[in-house]
C-alpha positions as CSV (number, residue, x, y, z in Angstrom):
1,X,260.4,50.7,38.4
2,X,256.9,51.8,39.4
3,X,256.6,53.0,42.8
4,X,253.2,51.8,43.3
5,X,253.8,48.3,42.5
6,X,257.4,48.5,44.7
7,X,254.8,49.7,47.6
8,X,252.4,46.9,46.9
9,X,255.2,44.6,47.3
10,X,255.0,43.7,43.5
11,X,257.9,42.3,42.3
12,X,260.3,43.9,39.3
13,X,259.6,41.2,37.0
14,X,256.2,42.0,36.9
15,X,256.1,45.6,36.6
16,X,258.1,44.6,33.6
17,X,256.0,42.5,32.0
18,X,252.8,44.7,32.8
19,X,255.2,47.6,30.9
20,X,255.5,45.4,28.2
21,X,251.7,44.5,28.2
22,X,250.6,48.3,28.4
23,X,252.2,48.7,24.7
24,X,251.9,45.3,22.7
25,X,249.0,44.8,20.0
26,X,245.6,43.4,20.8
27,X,246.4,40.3,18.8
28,X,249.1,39.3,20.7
29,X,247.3,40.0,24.2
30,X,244.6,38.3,23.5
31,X,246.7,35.6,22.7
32,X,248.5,35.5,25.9
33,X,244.6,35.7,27.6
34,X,244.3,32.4,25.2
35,X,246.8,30.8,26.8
36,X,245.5,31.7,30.7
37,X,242.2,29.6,30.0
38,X,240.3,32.4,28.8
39,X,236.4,30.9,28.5
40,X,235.0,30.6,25.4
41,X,232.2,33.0,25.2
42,X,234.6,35.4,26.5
43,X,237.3,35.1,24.0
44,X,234.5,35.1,21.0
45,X,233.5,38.7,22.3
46,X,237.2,39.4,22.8
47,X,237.7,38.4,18.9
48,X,234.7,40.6,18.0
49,X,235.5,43.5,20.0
50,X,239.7,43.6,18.0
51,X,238.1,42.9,14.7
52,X,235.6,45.7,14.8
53,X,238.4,48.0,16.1
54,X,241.0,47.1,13.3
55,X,237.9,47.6,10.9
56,X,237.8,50.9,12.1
57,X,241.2,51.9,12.2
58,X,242.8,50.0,9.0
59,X,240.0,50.4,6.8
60,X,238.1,53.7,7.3
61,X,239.9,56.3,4.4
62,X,238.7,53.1,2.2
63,X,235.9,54.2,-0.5
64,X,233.2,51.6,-0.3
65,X,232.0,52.2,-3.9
66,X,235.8,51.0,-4.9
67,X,238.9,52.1,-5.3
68,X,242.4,51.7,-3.2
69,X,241.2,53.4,0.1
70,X,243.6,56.1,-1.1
71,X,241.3,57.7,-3.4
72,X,244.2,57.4,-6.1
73,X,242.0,56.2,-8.9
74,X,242.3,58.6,-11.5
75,X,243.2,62.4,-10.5
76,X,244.4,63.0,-7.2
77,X,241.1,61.1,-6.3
78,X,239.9,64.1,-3.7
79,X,236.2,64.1,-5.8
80,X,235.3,61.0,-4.9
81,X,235.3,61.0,-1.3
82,X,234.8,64.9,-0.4
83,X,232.1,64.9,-2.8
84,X,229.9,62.3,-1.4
85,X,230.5,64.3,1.9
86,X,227.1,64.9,4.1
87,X,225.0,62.3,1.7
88,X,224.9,58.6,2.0
């Protein structure tokens, strides 16, 4: 158990479920935000903030001219991407 929240006379259960919080997926927390009343405005920023994020991180080896993000189409694909390097 955290000694903070012990001090702060926090009980065990929730320093468990905070633990639990600190490591689960954006989805699923702003889910749970859903389900506290979160206002609308807020949750539409919410929703735009996680899908610009997973843009970035799922999707940025992709190759926007085509190809499977792997650069596996045809060769070992390495031309494609490192050659465009430094030029839009």
């Amino acid at each position: 158990m955290c000694l903070r929240t012990e001090d702060e006379g926090m009980s065990r259960q929730l320093d468990d479920d905070l633990a639990k919080l600190a490591t689960a997926p954006a989805g699923p927390l702003h889910k749970a935000l859903r389900g506290l009343g979160l206002p609308e405005e807020l949750d539409q920023r919410i929703a735009d903030a996680i899908h610009r994020r997973n843009q970035i991180v799922h999707h940025m080896t992709e190759d926007p001219r085509g190809g499977d993000g792997d650069g596996h189409r045809g060769g070992d694909g390495r031309g494609r991407r490192t050659g465009r390097i430094g030029r839009p």
